[in-house]
C-alpha positions as CSV (number, residue, x, y, z in Angstrom):
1,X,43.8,1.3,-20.0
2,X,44.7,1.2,-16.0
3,X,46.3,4.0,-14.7
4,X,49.4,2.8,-12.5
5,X,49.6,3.8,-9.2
6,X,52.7,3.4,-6.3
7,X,51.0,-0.1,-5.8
8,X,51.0,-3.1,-8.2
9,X,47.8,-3.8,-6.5
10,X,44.4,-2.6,-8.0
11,X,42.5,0.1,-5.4
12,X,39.7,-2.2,-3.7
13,X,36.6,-0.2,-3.2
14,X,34.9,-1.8,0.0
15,X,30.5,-0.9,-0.3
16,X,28.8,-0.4,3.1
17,X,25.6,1.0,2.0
18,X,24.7,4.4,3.0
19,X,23.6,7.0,1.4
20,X,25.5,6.7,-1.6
21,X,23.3,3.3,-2.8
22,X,20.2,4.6,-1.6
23,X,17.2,4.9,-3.9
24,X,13.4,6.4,-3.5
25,X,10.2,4.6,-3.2
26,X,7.9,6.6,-4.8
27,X,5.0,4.3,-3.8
28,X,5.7,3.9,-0.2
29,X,7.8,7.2,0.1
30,X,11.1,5.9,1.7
31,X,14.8,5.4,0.9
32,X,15.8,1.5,0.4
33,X,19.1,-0.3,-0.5
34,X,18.6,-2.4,-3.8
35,X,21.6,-2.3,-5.8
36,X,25.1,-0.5,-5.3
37,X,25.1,2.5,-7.8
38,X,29.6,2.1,-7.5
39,X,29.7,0.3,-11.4
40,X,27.6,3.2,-12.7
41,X,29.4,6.2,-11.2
42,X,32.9,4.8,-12.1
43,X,31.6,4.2,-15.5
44,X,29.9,7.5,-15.6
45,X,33.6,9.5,-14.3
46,X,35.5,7.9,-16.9
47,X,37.7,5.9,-14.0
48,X,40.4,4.6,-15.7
49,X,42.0,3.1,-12.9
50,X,42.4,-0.9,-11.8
51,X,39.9,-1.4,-9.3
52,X,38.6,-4.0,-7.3
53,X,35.1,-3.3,-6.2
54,X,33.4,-5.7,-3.2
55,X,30.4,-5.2,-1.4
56,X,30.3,-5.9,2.2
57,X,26.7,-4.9,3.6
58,X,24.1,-2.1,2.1
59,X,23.2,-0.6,5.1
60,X,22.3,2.7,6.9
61,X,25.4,3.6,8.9
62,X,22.9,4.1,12.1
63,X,22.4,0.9,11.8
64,X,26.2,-0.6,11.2
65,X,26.8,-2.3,14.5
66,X,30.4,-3.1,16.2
67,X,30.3,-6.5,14.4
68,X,30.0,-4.7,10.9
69,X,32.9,-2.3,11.5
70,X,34.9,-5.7,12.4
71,X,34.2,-7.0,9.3
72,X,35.4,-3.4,7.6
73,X,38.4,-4.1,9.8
74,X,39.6,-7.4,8.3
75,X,38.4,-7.4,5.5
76,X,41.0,-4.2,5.1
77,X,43.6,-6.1,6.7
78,X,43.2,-9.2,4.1
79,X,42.8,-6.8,1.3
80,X,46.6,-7.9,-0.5
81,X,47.1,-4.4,-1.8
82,X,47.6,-1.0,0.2
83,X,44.8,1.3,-0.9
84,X,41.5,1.1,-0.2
85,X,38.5,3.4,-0.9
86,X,35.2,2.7,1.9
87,X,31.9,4.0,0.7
88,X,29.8,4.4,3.9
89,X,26.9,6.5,5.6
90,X,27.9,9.8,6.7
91,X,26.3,10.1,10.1
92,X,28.9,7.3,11.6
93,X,31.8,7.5,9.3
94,X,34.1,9.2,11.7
95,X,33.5,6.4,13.9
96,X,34.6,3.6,11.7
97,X,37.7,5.4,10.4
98,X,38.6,6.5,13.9
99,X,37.9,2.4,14.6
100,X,40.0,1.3,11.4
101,X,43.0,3.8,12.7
102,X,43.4,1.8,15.4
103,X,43.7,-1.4,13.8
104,X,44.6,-1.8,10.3
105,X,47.9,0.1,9.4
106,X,50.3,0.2,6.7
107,X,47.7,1.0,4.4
108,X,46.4,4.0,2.8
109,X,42.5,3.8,3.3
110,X,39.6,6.8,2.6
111,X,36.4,6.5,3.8
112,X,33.7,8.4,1.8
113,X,30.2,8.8,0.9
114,X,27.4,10.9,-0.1
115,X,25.0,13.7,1.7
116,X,22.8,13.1,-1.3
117,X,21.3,9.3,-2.9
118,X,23.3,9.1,-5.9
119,X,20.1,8.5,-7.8
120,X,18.4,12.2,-6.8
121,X,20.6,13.4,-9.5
122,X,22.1,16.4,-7.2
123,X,24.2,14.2,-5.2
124,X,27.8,15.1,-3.8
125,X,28.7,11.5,-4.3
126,X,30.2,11.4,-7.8
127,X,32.6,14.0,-6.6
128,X,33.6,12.7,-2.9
129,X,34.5,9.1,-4.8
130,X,36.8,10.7,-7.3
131,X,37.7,12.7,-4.8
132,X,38.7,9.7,-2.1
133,X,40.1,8.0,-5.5
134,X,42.5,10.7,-6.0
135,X,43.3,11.1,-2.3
136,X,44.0,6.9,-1.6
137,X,46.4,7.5,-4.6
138,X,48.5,10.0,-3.2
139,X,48.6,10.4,0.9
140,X,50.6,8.1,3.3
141,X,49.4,5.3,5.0
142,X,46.8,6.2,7.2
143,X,43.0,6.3,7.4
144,X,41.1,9.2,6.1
145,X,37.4,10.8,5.8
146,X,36.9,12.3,2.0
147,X,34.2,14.7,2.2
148,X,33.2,18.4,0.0
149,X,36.7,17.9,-1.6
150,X,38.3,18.2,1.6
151,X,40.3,15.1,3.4
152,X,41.0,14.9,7.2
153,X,43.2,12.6,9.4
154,X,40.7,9.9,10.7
155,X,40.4,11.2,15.0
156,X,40.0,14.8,13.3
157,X,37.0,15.3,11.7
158,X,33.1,15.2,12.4
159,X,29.8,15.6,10.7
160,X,28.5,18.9,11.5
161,X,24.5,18.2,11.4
162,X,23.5,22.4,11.5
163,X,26.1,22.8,7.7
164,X,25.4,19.4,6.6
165,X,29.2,19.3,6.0
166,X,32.5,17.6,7.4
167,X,34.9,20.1,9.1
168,X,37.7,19.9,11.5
169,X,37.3,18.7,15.2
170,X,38.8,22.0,17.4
């Protein structure tokens, strides 16, 4: 059963890594990329809705490089329906939505992700993708950071490193 939204057009979920996908190494005690954990959390929140799910890169966004945001770019601009979810790394999100403002328009896009790996088990990230799925759903056209149940105007917002959460740039 797919939940219809205002477009005829499944919601594409675009994967850049981050720390959404990351996982532990026990042995060697660091976070790696293996597998995107997206399948699992949509199946795990009961997502009803027609998605199309596509993974770019799994990276750190400290890594994600001017070239990388590029390919965020166009592949939202060749994306045939209007709404599009990004999963990304918190410490540049801001960047690349402030980046995608500028060039891809006419469609309503939400950039998330997760202060937490998914896998710890006490991650944020279950709840900022429904979140960002509810938001892509119902704002205008625009770009858009989804973070702590809160959603902010891509240009607006910023990671505040000290609160470990998103607020409002003032």
């Amino acid at each position: 059963m797919n939940v219809t939204v205002s477009s005829s057009q499944p919601i594409r979920i675009l994967i850049t890594g981050g720390t959404f996908d990351k996982e532990y190494d026990e042995i060697n005690g660091r976070l790696f990329f293996k597998d995107s954990h997206l399948p699992e959390m949509l199946s795990l929140g009961r997502c009803r809705l027609s998605v199309e799910v596509r993974t770019l890169m799994m990276i750190d966004s400290l890594d994600m490089t001017d070239a990388d945001r590029e390919l965020i770019a166009q592949q939202c601009m060749a994306t045939p329906g209007d709404r599009i979810v990004v999963t990304h790394g918190t410490d540049t999100m801001a960047q690349t939505a402030s980046m995608l403002a500028a060039k891809v328009f006419a469609k309503t896009i939400v950039v998330t992700g997760a202060m937490i790996p998914y896998k710890f088990g006490s991650s944020d990230g279950l709840f900022n993708l429904g979140s960002a799925l509810a938001f892509v759903q119902t704002l205008p056209p625009g770009v858009y950071v989804a973070m702590n149940g809160r959603c902010f105007p891509a240009g607006t917002v910023r990671k505040n490193k000290q609160t470990g959460i998103f607020e409002e740039i003032r």
